[in-house]
C-alpha positions as CSV (number, residue, x, y, z in Angstrom):
1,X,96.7,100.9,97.2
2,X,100.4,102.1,97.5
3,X,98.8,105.4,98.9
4,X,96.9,104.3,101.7
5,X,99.8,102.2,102.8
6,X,101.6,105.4,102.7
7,X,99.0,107.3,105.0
8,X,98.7,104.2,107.1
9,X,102.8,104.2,107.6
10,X,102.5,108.2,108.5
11,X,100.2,108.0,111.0
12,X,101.6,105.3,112.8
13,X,104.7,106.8,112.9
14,X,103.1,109.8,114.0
15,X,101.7,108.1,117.0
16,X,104.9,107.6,118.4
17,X,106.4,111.4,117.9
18,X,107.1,112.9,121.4
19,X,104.5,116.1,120.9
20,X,102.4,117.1,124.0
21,X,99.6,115.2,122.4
22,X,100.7,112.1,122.0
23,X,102.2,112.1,125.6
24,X,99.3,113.5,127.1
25,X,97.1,111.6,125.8
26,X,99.6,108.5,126.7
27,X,99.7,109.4,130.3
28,X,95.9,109.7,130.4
29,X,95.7,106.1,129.0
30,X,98.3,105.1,131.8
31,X,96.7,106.9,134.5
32,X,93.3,105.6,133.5
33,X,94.3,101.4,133.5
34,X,96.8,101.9,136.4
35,X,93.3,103.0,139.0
36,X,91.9,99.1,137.6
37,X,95.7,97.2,137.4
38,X,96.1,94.3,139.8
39,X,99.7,96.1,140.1
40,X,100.0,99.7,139.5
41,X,103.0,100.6,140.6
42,X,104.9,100.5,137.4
43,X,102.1,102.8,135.7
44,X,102.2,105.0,138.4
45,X,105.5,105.3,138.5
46,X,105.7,105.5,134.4
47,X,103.0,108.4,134.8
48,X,105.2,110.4,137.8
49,X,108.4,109.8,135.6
50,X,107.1,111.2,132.4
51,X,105.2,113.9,133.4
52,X,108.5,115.4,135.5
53,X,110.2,114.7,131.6
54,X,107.4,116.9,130.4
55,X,107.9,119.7,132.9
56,X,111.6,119.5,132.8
57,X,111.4,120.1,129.2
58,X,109.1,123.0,129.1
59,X,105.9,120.5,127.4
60,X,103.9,120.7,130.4
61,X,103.6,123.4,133.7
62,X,102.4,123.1,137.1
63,X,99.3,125.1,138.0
64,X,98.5,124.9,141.7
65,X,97.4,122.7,144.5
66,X,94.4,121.3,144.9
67,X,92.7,119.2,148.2
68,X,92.6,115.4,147.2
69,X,89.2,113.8,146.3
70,X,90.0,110.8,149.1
71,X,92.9,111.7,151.6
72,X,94.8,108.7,153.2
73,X,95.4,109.0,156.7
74,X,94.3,112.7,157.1
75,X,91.8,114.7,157.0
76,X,92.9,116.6,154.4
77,X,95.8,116.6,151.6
78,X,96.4,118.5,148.6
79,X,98.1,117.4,145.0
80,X,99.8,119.2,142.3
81,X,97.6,120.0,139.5
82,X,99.8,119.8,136.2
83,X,98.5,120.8,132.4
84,X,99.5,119.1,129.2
85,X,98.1,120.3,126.1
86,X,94.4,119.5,127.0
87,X,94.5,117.4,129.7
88,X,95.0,117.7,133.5
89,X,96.9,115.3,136.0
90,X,97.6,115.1,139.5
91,X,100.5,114.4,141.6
92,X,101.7,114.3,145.0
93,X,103.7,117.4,145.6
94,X,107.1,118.4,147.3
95,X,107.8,120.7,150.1
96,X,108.5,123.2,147.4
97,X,105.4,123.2,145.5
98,X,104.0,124.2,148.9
99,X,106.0,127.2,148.8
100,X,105.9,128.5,145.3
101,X,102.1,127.2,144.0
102,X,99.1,128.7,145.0
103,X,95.9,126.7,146.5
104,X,93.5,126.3,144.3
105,X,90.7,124.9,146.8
106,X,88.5,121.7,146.0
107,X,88.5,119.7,142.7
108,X,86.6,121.0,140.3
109,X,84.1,118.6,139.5
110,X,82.7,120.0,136.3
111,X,86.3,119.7,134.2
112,X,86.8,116.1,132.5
113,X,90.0,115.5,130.0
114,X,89.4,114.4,126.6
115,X,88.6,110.8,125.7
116,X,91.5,108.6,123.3
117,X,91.7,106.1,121.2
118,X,95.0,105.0,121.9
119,X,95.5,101.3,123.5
120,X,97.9,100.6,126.4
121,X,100.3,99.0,124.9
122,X,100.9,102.1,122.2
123,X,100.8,104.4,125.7
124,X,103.4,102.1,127.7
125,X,105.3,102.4,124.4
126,X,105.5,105.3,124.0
127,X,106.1,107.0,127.5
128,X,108.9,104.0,127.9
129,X,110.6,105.1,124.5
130,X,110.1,109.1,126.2
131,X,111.3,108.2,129.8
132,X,113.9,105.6,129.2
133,X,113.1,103.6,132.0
134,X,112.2,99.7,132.1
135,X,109.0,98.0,133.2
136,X,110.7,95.0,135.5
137,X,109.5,91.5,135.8
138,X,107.1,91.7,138.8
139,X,106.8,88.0,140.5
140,X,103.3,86.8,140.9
141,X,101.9,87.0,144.8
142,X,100.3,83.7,144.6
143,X,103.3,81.8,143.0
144,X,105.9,83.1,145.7
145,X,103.3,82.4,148.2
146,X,102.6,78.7,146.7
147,X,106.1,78.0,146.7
148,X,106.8,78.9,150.4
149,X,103.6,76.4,151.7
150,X,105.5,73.3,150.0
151,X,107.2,71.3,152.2
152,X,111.0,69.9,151.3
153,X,109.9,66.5,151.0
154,X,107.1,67.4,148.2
155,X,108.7,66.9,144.9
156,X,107.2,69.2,142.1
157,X,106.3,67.4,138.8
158,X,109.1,66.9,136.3
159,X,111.4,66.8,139.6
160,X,111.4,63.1,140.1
């Protein structure tokens, strides 16, 4: 019994060691609920964030430029293709990755990263712990909105 506690404490606190793995895999999760979040700008931002960490410190490199699947407001724009361990993320790129990267033409369709098992709370964890920045309250839309409508003479219950 003592034993499998033992594994069970190992491999949790394996989960949250800073290898290109784990933060890969991490950033996939991220990157994955951030395209379904009501408000992804924190996981988008906690994606960007870590994945400059990760190229700063040598865990992941930039590979070229490809077109974007769905350009905004032109007809065509390109992002930076980045590799961590087995998995590949985009990002929008800087006036210098236009100089120094190479194009590498359209997405290739065919190339899908690796699936996880790792929840989005262990991700957020873990790239928070690895970034050091903080995920700030974000006020609800229809709250602000809801309070705004209500005239001064309206008195809110448990104001009387």
């Amino acid at each position: 019994m003592k034993s499998n506690r033992k594994n069970y404490k190992q491999n949790q606190s394996n989960r949250y060691e800073f290898t290109v793995e784990n933060l890969s895999k991490a950033i996939f999760v991220v990157n994955k609920h951030a395209k379904t979040a009501i408000d992804p700008k924190f996981l988008y931002n906690l994606k960007k964030v870590a994945l400059e960490k990760m190229l700063n410190d040598g865990k992941a490199e930039k590979i070229g430029l490809h077109f974007s699947k769905s350009p905004k407001l032109s007809q065509q724009s390109s992002s930076v293709l980045i590799s961590c361990g087995e998995y590949l993320f985009h990002l929008p790129p800087s006036k210098d990755d236009f100089r120094v990267l190479s194009h590498l033409g359209n997405l290739d369709k065919e190339h899908r990263n690796p699936k996880t098992n790792l929840n989005l709370i262990e991700a957020k964890t873990l790239l928070i712990a690895y970034t050091g920045i903080k995920q700030t309250q974000s006020t609800n839309a229809n709250t602000s909105y809801t309070n705004k409508r209500l005239s001064p003479f309206v008195k809110r219950f448990g104001e009387r």
